[in-house]
C-alpha positions in Angstrom: 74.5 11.2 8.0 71.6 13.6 7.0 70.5 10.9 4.7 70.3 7.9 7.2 67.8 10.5 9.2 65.8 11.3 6.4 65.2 7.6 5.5 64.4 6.5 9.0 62.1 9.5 9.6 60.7 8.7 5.9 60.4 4.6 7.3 58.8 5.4 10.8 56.1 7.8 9.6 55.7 7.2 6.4 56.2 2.5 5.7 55.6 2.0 9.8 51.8 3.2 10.3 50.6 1.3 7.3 52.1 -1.8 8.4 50.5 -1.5 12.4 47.2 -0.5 10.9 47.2 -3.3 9.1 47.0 -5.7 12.3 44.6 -3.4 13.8 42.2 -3.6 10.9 42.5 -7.5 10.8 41.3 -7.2 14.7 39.0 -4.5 14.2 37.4 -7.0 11.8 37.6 -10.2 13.9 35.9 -8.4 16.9 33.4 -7.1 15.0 32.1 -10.8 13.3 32.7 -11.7 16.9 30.0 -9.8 18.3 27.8 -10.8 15.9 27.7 -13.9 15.4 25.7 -16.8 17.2 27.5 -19.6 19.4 28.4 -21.9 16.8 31.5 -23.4 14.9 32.0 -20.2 13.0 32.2 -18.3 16.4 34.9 -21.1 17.2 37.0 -20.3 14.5 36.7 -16.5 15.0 37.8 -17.1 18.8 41.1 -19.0 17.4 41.4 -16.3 14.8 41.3 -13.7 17.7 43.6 -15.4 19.8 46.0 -15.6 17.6 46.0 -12.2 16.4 46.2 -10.9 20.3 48.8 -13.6 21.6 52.0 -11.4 20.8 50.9 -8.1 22.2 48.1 -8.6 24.6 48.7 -11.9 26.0 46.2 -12.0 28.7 43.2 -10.6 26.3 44.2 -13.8 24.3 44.1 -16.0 27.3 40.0 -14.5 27.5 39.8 -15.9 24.0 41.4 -18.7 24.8 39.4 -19.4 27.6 35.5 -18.7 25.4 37.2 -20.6 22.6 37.7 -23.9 25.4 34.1 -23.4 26.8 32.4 -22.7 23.8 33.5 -25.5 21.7 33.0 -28.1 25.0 29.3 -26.6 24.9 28.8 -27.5 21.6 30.8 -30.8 21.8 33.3 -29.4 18.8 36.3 -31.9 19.0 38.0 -29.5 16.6 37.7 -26.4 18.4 38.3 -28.8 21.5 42.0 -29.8 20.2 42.7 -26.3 18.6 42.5 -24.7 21.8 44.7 -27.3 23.9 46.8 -26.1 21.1 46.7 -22.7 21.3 47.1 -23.4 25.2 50.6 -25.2 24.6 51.5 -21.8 22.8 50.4 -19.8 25.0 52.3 -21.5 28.5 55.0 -21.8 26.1 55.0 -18.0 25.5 54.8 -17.8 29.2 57.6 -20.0 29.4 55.9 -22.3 31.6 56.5 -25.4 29.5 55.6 -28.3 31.5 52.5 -27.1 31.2 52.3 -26.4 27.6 53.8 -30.1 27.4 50.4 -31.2 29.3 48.3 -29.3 26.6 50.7 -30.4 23.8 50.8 -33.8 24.4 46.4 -34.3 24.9 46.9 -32.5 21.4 49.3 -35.6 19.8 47.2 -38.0 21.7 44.3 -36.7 19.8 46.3 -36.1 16.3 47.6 -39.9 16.5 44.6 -42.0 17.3 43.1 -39.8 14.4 45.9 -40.3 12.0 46.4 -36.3 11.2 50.1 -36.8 10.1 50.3 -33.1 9.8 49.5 -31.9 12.7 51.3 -34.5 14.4 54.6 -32.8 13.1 53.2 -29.3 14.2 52.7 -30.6 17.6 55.9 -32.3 17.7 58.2 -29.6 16.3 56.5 -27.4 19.3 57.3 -30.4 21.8 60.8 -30.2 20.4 61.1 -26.4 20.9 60.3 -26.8 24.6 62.6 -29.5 25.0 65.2 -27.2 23.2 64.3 -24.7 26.0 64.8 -26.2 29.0 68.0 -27.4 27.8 67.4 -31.1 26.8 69.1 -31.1 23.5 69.3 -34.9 22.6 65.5 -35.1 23.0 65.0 -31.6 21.1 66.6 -33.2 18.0 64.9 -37.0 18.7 61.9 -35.2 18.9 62.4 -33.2 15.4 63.1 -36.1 13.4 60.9 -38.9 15.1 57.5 -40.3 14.7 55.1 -38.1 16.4 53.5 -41.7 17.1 56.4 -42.4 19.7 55.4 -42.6 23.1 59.2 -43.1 24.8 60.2 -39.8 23.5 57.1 -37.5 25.2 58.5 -35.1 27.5 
């Protein structure tokens, strides 16, 4: 019994720490290029980098990123950031368990994906489609949607 102690106290203060400040130093180092840098496609990418990094444990700061990472890549007509953060925002209201509209955001995503022929991200967008479906309960078109073409308009939900 004295053993199983020892190790957790030797797991939360000596293996834990490392591991969180390892996450804060990643974000410590986003937010500083961040402030740094100019409104451009780099600053785009840093904002998708920072939302991602925040979405787990500060979900509203990540909705802020979010938000500049929408507004900045509209100002600088960037259909990439564009895309990526009607992306992001199907994660996010999907985090918030609001799906129908992470469906909205998913499917301008697959819209985009398809008429551009990016195969890959087509099944990204698809599997997170699926996962909502799964969700709310609608298990036939979970599974239709896991194994069909992301091309397929009768199985959007």
């Amino acid at each position: 019994m004295k053993l199983k102690i020892l190790f957790w106290f030797w797991f939360v203060c000596v293996i834990s720490p490392p591991l969180c400040a390892q996450q804060n130093q990643k974000l410590d180092s986003l937010l500083a290029v961040y402030h740094t840098q100019a409104d451009d496609t780099l600053k785009v990418r840093t904002l998708s980098a920072l939302f991602k990094s925040t979405k787990s444990n500060n979900v509203e700061k990540s909705k802020a990123y979010l938000d500049e990472l929408l507004q900045l890549s509209k100002k600088l007509a960037n259909e990439f950031g564009i895309y990526r953060a009607y992306w992001h925002y199907g994660e996010y209201y999907s985090y918030k368990s609001q799906i129908d509209s992470a469906n909205y955001y998913l499917n301008k995503c697959l819209d985009h994906y398809v008429a551009n022929g990016n195969i890959e991200s087509q099944t990204i967008i698809n599997h997170a489609l699926a996962a909502n479906a799964y969700s709310k309960s609608d298990y036939k078109k979970a599974c239709l949607l896991y194994t069909s073409d992301a091309a397929d308009d009768s199985l959007r939900v």
